[in-house]
DRENFI-679892 format. One record per residue: residue in one letter; z, x, y of N, C-alpha, C in turn. Coordinates in Angstrom, 2 decimals. Example, Ala and Ser with C-alpha at 12.3 -4.5 7.8 and 13.67 -1.06 7.14 Angstrom:
BEGIN
NODE  resn       nw       nu       nv      caw      cau      cav       cw       cu       cv
NODE     A     7.80    13.19    -5.69     7.80    12.30    -4.50     7.80    13.20    -3.30
NODE     S     7.08    12.85    -2.25     7.14    13.67    -1.06     7.87    12.90     0.03
//
This chain:
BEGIN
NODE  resn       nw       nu       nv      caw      cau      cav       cw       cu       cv
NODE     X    13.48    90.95    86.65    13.80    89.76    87.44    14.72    90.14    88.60
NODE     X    14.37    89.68    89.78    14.92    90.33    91.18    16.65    89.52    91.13
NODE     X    17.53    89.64    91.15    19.03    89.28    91.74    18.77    88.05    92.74
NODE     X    19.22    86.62    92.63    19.19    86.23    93.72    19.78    86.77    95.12
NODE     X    18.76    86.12    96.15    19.21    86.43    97.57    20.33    85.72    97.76
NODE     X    22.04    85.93    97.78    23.23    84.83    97.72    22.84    84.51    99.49
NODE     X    22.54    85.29   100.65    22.58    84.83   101.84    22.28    83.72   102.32
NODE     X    20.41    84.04   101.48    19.42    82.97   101.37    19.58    81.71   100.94
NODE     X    20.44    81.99    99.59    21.13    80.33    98.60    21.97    79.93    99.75
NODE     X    22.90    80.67   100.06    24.09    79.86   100.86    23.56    79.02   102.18
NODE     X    22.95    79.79   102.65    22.02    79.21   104.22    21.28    78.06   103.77
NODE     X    20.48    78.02   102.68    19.68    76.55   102.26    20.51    75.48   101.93
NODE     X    21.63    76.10   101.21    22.63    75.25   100.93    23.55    74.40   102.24
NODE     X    23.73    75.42   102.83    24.04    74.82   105.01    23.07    74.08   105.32
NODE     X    22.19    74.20   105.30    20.98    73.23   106.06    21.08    71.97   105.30
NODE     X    20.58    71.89   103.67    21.00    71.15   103.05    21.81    69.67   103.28
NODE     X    23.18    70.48   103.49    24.81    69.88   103.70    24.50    69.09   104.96
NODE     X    24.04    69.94   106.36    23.73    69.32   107.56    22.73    68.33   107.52
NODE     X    22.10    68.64   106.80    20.78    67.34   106.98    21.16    66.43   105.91
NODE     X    22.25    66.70   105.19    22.47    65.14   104.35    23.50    64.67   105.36
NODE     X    24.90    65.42   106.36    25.38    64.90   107.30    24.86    64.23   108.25
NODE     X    23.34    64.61   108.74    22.83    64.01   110.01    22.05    62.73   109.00
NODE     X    21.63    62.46   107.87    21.06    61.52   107.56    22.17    60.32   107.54
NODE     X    23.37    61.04   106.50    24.45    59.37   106.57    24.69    58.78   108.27
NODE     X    25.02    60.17   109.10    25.38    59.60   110.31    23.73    58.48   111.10
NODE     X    22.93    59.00   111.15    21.66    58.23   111.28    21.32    56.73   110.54
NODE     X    21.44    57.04   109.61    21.37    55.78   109.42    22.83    54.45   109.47
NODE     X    23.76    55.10   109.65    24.95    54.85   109.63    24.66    53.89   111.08
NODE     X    24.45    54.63   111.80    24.37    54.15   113.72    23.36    53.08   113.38
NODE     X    22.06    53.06   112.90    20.98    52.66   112.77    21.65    51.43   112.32
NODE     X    22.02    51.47   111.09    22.34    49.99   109.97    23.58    49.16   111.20
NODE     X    24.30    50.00   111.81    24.87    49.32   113.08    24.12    48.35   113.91
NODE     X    23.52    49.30   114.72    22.33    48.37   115.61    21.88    47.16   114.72
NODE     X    21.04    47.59   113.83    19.87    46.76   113.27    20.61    45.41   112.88
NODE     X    21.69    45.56   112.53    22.95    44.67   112.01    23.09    43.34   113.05
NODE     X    23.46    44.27   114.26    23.61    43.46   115.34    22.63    42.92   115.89
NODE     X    21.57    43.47   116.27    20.25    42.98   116.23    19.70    41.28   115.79
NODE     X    20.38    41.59   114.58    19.62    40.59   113.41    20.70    39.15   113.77
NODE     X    21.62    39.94   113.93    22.71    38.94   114.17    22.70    37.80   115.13
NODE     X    21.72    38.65   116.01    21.64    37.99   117.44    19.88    37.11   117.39
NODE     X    19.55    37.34   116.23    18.25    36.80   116.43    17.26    37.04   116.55
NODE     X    17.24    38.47   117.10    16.13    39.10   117.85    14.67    39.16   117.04
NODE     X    13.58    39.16   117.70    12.15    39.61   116.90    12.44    40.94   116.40
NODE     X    11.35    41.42   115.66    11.22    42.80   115.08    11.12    44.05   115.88
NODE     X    10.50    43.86   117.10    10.31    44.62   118.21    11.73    45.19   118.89
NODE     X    12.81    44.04   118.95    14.37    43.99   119.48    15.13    44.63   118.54
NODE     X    14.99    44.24   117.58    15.51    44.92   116.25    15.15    46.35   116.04
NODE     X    14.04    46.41   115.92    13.70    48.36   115.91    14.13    48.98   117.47
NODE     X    14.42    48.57   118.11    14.78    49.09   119.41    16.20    48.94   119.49
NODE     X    16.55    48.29   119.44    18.20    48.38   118.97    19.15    49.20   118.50
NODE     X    18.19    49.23   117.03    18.45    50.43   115.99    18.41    51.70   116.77
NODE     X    17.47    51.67   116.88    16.84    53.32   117.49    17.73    53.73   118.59
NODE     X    18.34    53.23   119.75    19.07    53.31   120.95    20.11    53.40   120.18
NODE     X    20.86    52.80   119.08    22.08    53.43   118.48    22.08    54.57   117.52
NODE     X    20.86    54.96   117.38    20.71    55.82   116.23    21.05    57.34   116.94
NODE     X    19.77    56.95   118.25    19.48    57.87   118.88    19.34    58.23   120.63
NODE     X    20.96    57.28   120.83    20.97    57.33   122.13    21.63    58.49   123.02
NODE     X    23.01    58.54   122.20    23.78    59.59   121.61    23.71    60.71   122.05
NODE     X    22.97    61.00   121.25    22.11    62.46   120.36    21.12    63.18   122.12
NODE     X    20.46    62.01   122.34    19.30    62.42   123.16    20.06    62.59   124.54
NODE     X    20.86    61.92   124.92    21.73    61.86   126.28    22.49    63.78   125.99
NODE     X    23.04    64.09   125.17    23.64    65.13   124.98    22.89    66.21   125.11
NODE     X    21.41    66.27   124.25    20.43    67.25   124.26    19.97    67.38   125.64
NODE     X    19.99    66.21   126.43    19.57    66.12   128.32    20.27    67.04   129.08
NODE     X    21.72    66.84   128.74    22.66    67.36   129.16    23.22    68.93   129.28
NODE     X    22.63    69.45   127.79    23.22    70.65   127.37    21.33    71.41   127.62
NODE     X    19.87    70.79   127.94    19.25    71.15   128.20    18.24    71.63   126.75
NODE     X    18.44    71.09   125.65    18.11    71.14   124.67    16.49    70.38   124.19
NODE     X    16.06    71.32   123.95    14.39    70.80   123.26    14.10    71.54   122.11
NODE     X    12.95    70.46   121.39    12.79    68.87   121.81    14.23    68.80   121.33
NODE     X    14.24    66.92   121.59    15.30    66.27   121.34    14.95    66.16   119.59
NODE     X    16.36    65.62   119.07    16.93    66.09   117.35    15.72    64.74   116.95
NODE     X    15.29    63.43   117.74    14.81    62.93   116.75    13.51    62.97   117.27
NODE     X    12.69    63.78   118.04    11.37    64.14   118.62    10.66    65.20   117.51
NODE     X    12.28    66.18   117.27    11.87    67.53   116.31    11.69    66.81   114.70
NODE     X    12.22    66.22   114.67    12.62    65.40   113.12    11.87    63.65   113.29
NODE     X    10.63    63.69   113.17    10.29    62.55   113.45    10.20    61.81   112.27
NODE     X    10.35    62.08   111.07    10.51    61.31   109.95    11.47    60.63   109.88
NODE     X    12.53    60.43   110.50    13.67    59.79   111.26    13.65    58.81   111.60
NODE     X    12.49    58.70   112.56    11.89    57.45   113.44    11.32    56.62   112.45
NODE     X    10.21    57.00   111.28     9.94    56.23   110.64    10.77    55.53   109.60
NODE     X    12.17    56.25   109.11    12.84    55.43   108.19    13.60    54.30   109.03
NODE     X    13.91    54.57   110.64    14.55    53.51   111.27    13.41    52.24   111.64
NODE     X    12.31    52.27   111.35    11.20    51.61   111.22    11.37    50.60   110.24
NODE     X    11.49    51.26   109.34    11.23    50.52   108.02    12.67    49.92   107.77
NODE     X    13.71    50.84   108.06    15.28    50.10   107.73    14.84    48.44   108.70
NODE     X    14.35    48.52   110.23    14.65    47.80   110.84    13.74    46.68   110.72
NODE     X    12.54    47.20   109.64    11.71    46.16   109.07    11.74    44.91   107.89
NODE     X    12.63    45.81   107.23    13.14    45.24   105.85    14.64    44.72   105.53
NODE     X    15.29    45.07   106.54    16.95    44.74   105.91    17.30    43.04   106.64
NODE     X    16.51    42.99   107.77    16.62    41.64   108.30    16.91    40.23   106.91
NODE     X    15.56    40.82   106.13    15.04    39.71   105.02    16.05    39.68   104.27
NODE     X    16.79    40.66   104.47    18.16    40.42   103.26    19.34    39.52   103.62
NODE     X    19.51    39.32   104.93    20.51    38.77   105.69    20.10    37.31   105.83
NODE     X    21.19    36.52   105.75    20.94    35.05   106.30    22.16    34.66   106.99
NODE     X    22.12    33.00   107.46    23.10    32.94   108.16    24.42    32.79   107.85
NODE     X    24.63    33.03   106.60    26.20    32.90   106.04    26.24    33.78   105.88
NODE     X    25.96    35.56   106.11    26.37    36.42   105.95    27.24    36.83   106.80
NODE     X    26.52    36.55   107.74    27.07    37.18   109.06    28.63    36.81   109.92
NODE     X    29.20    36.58   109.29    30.29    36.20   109.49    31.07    37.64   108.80
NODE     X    30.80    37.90   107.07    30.75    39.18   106.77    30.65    40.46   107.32
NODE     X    29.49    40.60   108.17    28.37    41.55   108.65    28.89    41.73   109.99
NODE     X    29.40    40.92   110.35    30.78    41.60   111.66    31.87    42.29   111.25
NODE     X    32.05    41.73   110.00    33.29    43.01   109.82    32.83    44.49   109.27
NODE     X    31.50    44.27   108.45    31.50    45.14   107.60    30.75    46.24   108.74
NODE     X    30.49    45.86   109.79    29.50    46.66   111.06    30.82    47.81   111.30
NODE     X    31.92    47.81   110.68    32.59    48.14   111.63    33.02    49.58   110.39
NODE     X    32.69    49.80   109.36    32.48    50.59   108.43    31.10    51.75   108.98
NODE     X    30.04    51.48   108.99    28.93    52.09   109.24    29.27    52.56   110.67
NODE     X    29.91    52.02   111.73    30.22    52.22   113.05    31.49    53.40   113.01
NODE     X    32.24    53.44   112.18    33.37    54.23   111.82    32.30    55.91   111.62
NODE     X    31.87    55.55   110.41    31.02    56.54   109.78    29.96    57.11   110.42
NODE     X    29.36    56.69   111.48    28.08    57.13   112.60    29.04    58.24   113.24
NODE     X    30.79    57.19   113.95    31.56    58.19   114.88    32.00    59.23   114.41
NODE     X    32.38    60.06   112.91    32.76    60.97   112.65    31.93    62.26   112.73
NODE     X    30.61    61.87   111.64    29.59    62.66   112.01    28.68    62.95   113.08
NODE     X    29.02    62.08   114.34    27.96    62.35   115.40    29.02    63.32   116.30
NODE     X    30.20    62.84   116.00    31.25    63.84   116.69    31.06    64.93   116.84
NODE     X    31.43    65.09   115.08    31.89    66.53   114.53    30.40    67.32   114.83
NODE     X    28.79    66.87   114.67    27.84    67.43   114.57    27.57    67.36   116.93
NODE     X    27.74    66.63   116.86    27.59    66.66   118.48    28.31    68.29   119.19
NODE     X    29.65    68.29   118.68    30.73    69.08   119.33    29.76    70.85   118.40
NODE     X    29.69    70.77   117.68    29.58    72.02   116.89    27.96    72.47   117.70
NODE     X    27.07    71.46   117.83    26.07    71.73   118.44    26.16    72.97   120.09
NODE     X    27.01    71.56   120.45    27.65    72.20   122.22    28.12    73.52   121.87
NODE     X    29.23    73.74   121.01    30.32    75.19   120.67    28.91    75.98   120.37
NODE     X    27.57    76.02   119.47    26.75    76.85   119.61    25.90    77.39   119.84
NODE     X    25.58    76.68   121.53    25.18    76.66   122.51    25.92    77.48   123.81
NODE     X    27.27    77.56   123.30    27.72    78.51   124.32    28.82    77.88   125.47
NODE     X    28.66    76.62   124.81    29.46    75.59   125.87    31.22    76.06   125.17
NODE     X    32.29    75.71   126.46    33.57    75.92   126.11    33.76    74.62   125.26
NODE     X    34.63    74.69   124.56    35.85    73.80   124.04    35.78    72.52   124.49
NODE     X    36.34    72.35   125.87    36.26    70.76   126.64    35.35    70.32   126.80
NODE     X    33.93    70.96   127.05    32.82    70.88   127.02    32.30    70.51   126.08
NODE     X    32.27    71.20   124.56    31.71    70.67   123.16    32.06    69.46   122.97
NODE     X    33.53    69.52   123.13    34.51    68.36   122.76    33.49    66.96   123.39
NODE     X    33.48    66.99   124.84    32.78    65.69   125.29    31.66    65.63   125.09
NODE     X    30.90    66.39   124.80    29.55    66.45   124.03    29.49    65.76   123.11
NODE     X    30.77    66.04   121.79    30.93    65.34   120.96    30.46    63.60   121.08
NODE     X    31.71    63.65   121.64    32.08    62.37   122.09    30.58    61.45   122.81
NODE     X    30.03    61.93   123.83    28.85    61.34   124.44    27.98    61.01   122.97
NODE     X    27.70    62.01   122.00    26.55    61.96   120.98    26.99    60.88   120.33
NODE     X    28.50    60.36   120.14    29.14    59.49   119.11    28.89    58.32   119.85
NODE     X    29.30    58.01   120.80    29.86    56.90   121.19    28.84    56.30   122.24
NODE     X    28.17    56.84   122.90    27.00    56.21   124.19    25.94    55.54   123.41
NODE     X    25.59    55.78   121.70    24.67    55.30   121.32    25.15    53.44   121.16
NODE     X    26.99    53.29   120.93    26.90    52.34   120.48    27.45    51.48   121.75
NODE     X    27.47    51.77   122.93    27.70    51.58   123.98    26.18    50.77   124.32
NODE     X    25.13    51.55   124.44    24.12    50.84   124.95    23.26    49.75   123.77
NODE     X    23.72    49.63   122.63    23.79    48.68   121.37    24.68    47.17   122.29
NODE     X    25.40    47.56   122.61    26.32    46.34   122.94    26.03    45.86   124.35
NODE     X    25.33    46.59   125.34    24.67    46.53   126.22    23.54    45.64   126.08
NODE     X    22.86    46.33   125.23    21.38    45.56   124.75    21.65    44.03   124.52
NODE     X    22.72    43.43   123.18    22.65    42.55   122.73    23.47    41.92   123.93
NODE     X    23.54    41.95   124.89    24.24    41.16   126.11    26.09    41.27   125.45
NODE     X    26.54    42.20   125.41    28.12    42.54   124.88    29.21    43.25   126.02
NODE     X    30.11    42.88   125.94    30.83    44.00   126.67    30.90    44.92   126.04
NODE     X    30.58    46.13   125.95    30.69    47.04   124.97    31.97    47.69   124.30
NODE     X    32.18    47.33   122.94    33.55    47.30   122.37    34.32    48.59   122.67
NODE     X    33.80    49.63   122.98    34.55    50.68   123.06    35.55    50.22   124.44
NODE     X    35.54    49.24   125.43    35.86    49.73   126.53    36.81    48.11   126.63
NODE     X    36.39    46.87   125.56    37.70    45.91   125.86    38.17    45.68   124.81
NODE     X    37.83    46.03   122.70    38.61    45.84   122.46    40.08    46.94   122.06
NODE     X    40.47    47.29   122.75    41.46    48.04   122.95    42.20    48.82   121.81
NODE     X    41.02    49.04   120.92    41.38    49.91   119.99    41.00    51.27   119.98
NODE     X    41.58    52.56   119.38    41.05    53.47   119.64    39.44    54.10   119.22
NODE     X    38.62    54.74   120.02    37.47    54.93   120.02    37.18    56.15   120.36
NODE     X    36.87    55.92   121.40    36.75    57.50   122.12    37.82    58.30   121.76
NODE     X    38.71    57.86   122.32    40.31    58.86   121.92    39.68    58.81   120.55
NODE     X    39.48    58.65   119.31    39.49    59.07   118.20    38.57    60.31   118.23
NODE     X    37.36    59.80   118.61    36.29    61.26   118.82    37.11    62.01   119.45
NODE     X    37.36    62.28   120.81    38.00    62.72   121.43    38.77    63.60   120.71
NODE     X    40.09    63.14   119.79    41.03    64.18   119.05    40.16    64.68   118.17
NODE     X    39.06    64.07   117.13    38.35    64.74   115.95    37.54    65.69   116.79
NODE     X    36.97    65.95   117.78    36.41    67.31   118.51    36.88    68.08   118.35
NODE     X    38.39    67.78   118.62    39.33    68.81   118.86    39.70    69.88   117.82
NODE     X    39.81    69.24   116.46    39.46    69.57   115.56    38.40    70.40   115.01
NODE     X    37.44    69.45   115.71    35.98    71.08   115.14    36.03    72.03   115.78
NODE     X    36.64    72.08   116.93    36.73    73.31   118.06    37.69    74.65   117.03
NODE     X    39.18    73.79   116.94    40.04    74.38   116.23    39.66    75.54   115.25
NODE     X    38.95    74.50   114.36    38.38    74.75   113.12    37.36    75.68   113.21
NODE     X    36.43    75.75   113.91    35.51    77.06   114.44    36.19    77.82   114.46
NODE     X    37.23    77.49   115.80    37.83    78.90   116.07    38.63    79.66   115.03
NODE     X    39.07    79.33   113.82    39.25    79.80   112.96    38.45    80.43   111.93
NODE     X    37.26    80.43   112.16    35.87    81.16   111.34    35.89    80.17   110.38
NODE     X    36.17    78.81   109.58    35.82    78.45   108.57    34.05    78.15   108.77
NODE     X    33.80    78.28   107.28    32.48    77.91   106.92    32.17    76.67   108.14
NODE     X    30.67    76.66   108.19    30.45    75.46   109.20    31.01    74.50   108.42
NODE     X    30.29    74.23   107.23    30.08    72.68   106.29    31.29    72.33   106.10
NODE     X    32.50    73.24   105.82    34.02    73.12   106.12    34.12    72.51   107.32
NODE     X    34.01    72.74   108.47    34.45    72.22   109.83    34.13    71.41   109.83
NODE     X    32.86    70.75   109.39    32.16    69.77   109.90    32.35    68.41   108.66
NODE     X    32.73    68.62   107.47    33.32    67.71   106.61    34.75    67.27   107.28
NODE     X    35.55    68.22   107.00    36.84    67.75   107.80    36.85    67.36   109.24
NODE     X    35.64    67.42   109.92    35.59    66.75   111.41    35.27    65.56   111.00
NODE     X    34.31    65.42   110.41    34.03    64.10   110.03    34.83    62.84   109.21
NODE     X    35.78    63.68   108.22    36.27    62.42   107.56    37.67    61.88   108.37
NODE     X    37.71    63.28   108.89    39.40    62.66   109.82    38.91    61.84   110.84
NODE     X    37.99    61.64   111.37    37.53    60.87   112.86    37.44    59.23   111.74
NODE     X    36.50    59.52   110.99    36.01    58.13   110.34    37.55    57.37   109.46
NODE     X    38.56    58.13   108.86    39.65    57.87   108.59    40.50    57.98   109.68
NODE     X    40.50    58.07   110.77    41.78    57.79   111.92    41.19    56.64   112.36
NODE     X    40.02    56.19   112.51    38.88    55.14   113.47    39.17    53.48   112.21
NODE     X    38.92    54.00   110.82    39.23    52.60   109.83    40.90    52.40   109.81
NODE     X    41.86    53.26   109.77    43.02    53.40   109.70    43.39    52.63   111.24
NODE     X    42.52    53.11   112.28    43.25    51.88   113.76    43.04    50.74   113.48
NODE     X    42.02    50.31   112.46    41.20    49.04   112.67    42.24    48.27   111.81
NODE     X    42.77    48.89   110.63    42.90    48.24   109.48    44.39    47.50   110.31
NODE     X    44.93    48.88   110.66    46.64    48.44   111.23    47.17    48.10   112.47
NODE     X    45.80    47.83   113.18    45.44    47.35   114.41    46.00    47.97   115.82
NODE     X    46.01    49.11   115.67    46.30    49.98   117.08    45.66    49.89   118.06
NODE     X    46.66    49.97   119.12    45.90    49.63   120.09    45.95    50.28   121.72
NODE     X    45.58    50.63   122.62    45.55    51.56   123.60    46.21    50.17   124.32
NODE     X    47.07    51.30   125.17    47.97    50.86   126.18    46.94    50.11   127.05
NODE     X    47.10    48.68   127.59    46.12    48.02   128.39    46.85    48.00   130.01
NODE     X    45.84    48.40   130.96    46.12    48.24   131.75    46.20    47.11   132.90
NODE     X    47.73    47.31   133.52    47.82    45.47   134.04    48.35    46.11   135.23
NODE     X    47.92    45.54   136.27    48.16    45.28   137.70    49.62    44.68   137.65
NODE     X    50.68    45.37   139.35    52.01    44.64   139.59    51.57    43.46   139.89
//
């Protein structure tokens, strides 16, 4: 009987880890949209488009950017079909006394999209060759533009930019972090757990205790 290959285990085991990270964050963005979507009324058509632009607005603006093909949900199209079906079926579960709920609870899954699209955005850029400040806003674009044009869509000001809590700055510092953390050789799945839970725990932690970015006022 041959010795296992440990290289081989460990590497399946990385891919693994990453593709259960890119699934919570995916559907995470997704159950966002679709949320809001539903909230607002929309047909099924508005609703799967919704979803999808938060799932995968992100992601695809960054891959444009850094020159990357195909894009993460072109290569992975089984993706597309579970945001199909999420955006087919979860409507029926919702009615109109939920949603009063379903505004707050949007803001859990919205937490949880920003850690992992960060931490997986920024690590992408860093191994690609891009510097530091560079990954970093990479990060940030993959996290945060998806839920930008979500709030766009449903006719919103888009929350990142009036309600004056931290957002970006949260991605923003959790990049910083995966950069760090690279640069220290830890395991990826290391970097990229601890990128992720500190962004999604600094992001519920503003919400809970209500921090808030300095607003700017005219003399």
């Amino acid at each position: 009987m041959l010795p296992p290959d440990w290289k081989l285990v460990k590497q399946i085991t990385l891919d693994a880890f990453l593709i259960a990270l890119e699934v919570l964050g995916v559907i995470a963005f997704a159950l966002s949209g679709v949320i809001e979507a539903a909230r607002k009324h929309f047909d099924l058509v508005g609703v799967v488009m919704v979803g999808f632009i938060t799932a995968f607005g992100g992601g695809t603006l960054r891959d444009i950017l850094l020159d990357r093909r195909p894009f993460f949900w072109v290569e992975q199209e089984f993706w597309v079909w579970v945001l199909i079906a999420l955006a087919f079926f979860l409507p029926f579960f919702f009615r109109a006394r939920h949603f009063v709920f379903t505004e707050k609870a949007i803001v859990i899954p919205d937490a949880i999209g920003l850690g992992i699209f960060t931490a997986g955005g920024t690590h992408i850029a860093l191994e690609l060759g891009s510097s530091p400040l560079i990954a970093v806003l990479m990060g940030v674009i993959t996290a945060v533009v998806g839920g930008i044009l979500r709030d766009v869509l449903v006719n919103e000001v888009p929350r990142a930019f009036h309600d004056h809590q931290p957002y970006a700055v949260v991605a923003f510092a959790g990049g910083w972090l995966v950069v760090l953390l690279d640069a220290l050789l830890l395991p990826v799945s290391i970097t990229l757990l601890f990128g992720s839970v500190f962004i999604i725990l600094l992001r519920l932690m503003s919400v809970k205790f209500g921090w808030e970015l300095k607003r700017w006022r005219f003399l």
